[in-house]
TORKOL-4160 file (C-alpha; in steps of 0.2 Angstrom, whole numbers, padded with zeros to 4 digits, m for minus):
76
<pt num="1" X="0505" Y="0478" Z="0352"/>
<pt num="2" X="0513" Y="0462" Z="0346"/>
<pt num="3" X="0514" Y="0447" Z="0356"/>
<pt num="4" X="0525" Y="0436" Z="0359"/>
<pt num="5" X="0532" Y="0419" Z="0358"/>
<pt num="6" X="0542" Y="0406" Z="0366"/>
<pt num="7" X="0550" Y="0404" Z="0350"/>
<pt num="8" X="0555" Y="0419" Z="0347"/>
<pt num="9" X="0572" Y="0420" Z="0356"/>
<pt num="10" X="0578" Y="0427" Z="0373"/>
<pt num="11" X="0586" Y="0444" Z="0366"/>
<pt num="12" X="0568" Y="0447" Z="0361"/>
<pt num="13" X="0562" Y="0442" Z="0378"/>
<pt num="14" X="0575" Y="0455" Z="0383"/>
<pt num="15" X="0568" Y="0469" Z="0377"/>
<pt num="16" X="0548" Y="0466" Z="0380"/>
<pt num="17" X="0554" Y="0465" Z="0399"/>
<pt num="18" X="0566" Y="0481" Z="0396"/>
<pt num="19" X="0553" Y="0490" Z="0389"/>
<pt num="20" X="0541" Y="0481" Z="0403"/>
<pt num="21" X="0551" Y="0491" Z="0416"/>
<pt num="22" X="0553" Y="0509" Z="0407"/>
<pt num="23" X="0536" Y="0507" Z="0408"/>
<pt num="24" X="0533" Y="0506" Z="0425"/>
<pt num="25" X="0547" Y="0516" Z="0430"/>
<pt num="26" X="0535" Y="0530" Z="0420"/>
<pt num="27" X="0522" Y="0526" Z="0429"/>
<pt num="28" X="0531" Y="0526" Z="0444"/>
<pt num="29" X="0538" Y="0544" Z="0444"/>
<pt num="30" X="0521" Y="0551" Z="0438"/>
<pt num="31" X="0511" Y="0545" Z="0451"/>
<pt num="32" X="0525" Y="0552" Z="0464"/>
<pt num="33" X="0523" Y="0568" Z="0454"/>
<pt num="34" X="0504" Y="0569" Z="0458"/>
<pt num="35" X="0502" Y="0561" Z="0474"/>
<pt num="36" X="0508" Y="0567" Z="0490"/>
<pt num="37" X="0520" Y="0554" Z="0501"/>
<pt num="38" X="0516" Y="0549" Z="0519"/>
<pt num="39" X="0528" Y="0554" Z="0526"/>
<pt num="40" X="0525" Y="0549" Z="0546"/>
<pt num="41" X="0512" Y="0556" Z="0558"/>
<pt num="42" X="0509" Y="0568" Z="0572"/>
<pt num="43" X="0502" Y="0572" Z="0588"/>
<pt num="44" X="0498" Y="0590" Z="0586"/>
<pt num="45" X="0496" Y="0602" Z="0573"/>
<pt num="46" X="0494" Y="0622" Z="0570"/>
<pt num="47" X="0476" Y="0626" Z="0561"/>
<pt num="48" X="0483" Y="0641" Z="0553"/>
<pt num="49" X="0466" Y="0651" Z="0548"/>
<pt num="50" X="0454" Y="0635" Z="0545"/>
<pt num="51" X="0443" Y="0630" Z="0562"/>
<pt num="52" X="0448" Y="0610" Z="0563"/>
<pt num="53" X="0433" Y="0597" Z="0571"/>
<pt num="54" X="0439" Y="0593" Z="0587"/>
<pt num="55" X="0449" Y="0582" Z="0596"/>
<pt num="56" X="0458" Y="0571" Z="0580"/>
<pt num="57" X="0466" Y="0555" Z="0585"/>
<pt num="58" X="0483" Y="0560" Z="0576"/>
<pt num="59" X="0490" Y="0569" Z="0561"/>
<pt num="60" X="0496" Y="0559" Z="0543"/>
<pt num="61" X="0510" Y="0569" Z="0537"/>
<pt num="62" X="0512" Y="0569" Z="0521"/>
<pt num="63" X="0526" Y="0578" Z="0509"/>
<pt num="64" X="0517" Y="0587" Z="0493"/>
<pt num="65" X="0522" Y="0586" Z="0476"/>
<pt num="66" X="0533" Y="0604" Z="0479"/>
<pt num="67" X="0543" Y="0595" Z="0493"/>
<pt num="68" X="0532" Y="0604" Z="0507"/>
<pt num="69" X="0525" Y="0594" Z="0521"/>
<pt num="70" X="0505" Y="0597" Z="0528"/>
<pt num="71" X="0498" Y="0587" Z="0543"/>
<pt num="72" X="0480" Y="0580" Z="0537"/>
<pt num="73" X="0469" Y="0577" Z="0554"/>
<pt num="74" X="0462" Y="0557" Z="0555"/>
<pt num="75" X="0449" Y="0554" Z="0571"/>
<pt num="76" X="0446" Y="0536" Z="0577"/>
């Protein structure tokens, strides 16, 4: 990568910032595309099949990659 300098003008300072933010805007949109979102939390929840430990404090609800939502238990 080349480096730069000072004296090289601002329309080059320009474009190492523009490229900069493309860069992190990347970033950005894969780690949203991997990571689920908080989305809020809960009081209750519904088990489904799995046996949860009890008595959890709350629920995290987060919103999955495929726009679904899940309640993840926290305990104090």
């Amino acid at each position: 990568m080349a480096e730069f300098s000072p004296d090289q003008g601002s329309a080059d300072l320009a474009s190492v910032q523009r490229n900069g933010v493309r860069v992190l805007s990347g970033i950005l949109t894969a780690l949203h595309s991997i990571f689920p979102i908080i989305s809020g939390t809960a009081s209750s929840a519904s088990a489904g099949s799995a046996t949860l430990p009890a008595n959890p404090a709350g629920f995290i609800v987060v919103t999955l990659p495929d726009g679904s939502s899940a309640k993840v238990p926290y305990y104090e």
